[in-house]
C-alpha positions in Angstrom: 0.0 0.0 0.0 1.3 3.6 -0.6 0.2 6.4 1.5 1.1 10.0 0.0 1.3 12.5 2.8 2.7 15.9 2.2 3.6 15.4 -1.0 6.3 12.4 0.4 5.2 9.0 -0.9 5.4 6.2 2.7 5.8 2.5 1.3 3.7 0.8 4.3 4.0 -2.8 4.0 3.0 -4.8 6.5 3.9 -7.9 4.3 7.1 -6.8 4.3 7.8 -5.8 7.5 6.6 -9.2 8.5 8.9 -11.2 6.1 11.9 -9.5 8.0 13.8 -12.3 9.4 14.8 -10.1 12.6 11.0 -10.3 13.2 10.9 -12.2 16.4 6.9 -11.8 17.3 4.0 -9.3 16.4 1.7 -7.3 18.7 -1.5 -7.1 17.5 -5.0 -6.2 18.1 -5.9 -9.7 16.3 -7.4 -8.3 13.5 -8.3 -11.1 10.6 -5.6 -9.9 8.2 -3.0 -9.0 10.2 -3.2 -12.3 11.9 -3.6 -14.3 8.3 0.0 -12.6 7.6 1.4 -13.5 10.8 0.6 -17.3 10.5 2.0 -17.4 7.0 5.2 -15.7 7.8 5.4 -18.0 11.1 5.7 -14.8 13.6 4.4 -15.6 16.6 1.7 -13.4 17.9 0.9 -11.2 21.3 -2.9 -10.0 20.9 -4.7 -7.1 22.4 -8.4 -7.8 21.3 -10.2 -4.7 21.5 -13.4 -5.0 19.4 -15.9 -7.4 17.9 -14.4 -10.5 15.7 -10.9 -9.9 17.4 -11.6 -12.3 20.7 -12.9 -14.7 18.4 -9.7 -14.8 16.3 -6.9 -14.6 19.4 -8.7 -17.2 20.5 -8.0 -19.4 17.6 -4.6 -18.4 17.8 -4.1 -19.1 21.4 -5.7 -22.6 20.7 -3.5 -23.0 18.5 -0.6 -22.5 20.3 0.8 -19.7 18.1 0.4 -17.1 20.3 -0.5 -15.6 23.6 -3.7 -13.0 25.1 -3.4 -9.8 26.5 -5.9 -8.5 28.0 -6.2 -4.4 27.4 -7.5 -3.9 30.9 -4.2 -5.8 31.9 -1.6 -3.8 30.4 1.3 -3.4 32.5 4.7 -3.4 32.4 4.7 -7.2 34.7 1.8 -8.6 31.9 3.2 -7.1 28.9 7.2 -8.2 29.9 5.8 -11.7 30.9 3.9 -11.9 27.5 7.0 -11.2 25.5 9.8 -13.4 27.3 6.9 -16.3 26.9 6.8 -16.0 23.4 10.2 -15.5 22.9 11.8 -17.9 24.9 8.8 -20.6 25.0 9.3 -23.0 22.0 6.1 -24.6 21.1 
């Protein structure tokens, strides 16, 4: 997608950005197509749900085993730092 603001063209890829192999995980809201991209590029996921269909799809994700909740009425530095290191350092 390109975005023109100011006459400056932005390249915003979230494909790309994605495909980055320093990606180690992806914070999310858990929206459908943000999480699609995640599970093809193999990035583990940390979702905030926030609205409608995105419970429904951390869910899946969580059942999955590809990624982990977070609550956004639990965001502190404790939940969000024990989040991370589980993802990161938590093969599954």
């Amino acid at each position: 997608m390109t975005v023109t603001v100011t006459g400056k063209t932005l390249l915003l890829d979230l494909l790309l950005h994605l495909a980055h192999p320093n990606v180690r995980l992806f914070i999310t809201h858990g929206g459908l197509l943000s999480t699609q991209e995640a599970i093809h590029r193999g990035v583990p996921i940390v979702g905030i749900p926030i609205y409608g269909d995105q419970y429904y799809n951390l869910a899946r994700i969580v059942s999955f085993g590809i990624g982990i909740r977070l609550d956004y009425d639990n965001i502190t530095t404790e939940s969000v730092t024990w989040r991370l290191n589980e993802v990161l350092n938590n093969q599954r």
